[in-house]
C-alpha positions as CSV (number, residue, x, y, z in Angstrom):
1,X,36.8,-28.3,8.8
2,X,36.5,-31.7,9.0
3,X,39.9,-33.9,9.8
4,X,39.6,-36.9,7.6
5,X,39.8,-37.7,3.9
6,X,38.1,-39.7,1.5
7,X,40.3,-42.6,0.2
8,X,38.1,-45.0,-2.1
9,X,34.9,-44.0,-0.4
10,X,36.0,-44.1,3.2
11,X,36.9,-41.8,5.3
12,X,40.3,-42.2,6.7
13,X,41.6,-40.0,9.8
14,X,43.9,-38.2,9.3
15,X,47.0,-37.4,11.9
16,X,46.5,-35.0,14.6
17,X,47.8,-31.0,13.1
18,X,51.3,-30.4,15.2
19,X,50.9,-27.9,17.3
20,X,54.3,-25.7,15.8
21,X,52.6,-24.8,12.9
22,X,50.8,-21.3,13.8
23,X,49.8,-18.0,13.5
24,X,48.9,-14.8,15.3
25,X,47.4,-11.7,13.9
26,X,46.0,-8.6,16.1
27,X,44.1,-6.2,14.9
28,X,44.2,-8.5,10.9
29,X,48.0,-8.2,11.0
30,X,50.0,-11.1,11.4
31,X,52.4,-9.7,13.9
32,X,55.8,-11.9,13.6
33,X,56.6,-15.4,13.8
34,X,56.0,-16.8,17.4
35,X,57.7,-19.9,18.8
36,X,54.6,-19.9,21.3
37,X,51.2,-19.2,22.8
38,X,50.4,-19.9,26.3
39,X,47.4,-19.6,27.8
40,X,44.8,-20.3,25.4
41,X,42.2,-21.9,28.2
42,X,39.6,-20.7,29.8
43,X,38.0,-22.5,32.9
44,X,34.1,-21.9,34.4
45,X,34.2,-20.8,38.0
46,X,32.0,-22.6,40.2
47,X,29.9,-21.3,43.3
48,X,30.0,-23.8,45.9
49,X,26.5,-24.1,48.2
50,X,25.9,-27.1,51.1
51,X,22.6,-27.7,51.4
52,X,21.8,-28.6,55.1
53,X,21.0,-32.2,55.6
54,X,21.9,-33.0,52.4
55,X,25.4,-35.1,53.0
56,X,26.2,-36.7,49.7
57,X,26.8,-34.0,47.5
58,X,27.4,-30.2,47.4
59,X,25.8,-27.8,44.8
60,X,27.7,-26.4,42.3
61,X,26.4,-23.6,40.4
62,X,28.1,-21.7,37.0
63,X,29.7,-18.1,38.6
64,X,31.9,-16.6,35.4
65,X,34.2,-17.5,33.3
66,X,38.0,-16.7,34.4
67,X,40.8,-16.6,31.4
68,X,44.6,-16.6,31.7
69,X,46.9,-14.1,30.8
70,X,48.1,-15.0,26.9
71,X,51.6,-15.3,26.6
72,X,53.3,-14.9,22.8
73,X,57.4,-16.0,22.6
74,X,58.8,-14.8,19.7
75,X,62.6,-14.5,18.1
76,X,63.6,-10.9,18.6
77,X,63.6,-8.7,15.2
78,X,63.3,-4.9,14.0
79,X,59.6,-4.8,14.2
80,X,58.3,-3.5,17.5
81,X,54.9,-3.2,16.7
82,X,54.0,-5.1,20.0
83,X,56.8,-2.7,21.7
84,X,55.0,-0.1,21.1
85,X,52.0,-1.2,22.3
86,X,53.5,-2.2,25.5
87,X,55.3,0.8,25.7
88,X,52.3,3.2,25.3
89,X,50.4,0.8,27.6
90,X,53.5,1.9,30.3
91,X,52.1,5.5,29.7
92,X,48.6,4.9,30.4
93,X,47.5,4.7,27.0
94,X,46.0,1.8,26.8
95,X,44.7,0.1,23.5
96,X,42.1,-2.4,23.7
97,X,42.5,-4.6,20.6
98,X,41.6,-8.0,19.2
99,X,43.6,-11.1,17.8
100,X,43.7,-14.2,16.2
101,X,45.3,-17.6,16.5
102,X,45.1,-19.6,13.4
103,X,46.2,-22.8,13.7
104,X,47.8,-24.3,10.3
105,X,48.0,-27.8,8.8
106,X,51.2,-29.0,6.6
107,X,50.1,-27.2,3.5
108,X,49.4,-23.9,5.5
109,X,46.1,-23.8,5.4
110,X,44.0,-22.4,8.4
111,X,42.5,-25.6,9.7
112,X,41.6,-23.5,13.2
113,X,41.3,-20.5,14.8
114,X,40.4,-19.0,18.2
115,X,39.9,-15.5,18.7
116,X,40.9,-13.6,21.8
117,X,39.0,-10.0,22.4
118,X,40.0,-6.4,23.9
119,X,43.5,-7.6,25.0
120,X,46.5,-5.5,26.0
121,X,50.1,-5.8,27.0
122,X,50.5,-6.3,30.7
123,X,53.8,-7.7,30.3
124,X,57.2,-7.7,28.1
125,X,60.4,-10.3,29.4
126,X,63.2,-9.4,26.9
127,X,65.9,-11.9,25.8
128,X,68.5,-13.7,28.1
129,X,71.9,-12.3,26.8
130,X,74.4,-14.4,27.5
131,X,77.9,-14.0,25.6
132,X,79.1,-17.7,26.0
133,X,76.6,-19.0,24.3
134,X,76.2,-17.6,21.1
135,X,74.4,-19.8,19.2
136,X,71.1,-19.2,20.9
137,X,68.2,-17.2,19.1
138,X,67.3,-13.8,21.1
139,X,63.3,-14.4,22.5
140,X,61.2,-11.6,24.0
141,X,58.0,-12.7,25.6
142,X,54.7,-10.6,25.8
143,X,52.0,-11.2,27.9
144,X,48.0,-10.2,27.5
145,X,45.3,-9.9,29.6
146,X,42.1,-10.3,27.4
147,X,38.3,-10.5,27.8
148,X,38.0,-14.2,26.5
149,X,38.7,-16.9,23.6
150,X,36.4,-17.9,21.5
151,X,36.9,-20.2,18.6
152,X,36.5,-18.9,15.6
């Protein structure tokens, strides 16, 4: 989807989308609000080779493609749909499934997306309760080891 509008002709750019406005689904379910996503990279691992006699460079070849961990935040609630998937995960039944990020632009419409493939929970950090300050919102965070992001 192209990031510009036509004003008298022209194209004019349009401002960058703000990077708040989101969505996740798994499996075609959105699955909560989030307050983030971390992780969504993915960086080529290089072999290294030094050619003898050759002094100005070294070879780099393409080796694989390494992902990080996915990390959602979200606000604590009743639905522990991603609890349970943890928690079965914890008893060795693990669930390989796939997700979505959709990135949104002020009027909610999906602008972009990246898809992230045969993930699981390999992590859950519940909330820091702390009594003196009680004007804080409750966060749990859940982390995912996938098989790659691709955009959608």
């Amino acid at each position: 989807m192209a990031n510009s509008q036509k004003k008298g002709g022209k194209e004019k750019p349009r401002d960058p989308y703000m990077a708040f406005n989101f969505a996740v689904e798994i499996e075609g379910l959105t699955v909560g609000g989030f307050s983030e996503v971390i992780g969504l990279s993915g960086k080529l691992e290089l072999e290294t080779y030094v050619e003898g006699g050759v002094n100005h460079h070294i070879h780099r070849f393409p080796k694989q493609m390494d992902y990080p961990n996915l990390v959602l935040v979200r606000g604590l609630t009743e639905r522990d749909d991603l609890w349970k998937w943890y928690e079965d995960v914890t008893r060795g039944k693990i669930r390989l499934q796939n997700g979505t990020i959709i990135l949104k632009d002020s009027q909610q419409s999906k602008v972009m997306a990246w898809n992230f493939k045969k993930a699981y929970p390999v992590a859950w950090e519940g909330p820091q309760l702390n009594a003196t300050n009680s004007t804080q919102v409750a966060f749990e965070r859940m982390e995912l080891v996938h098989r790659g992001v691709y955009k959608a």
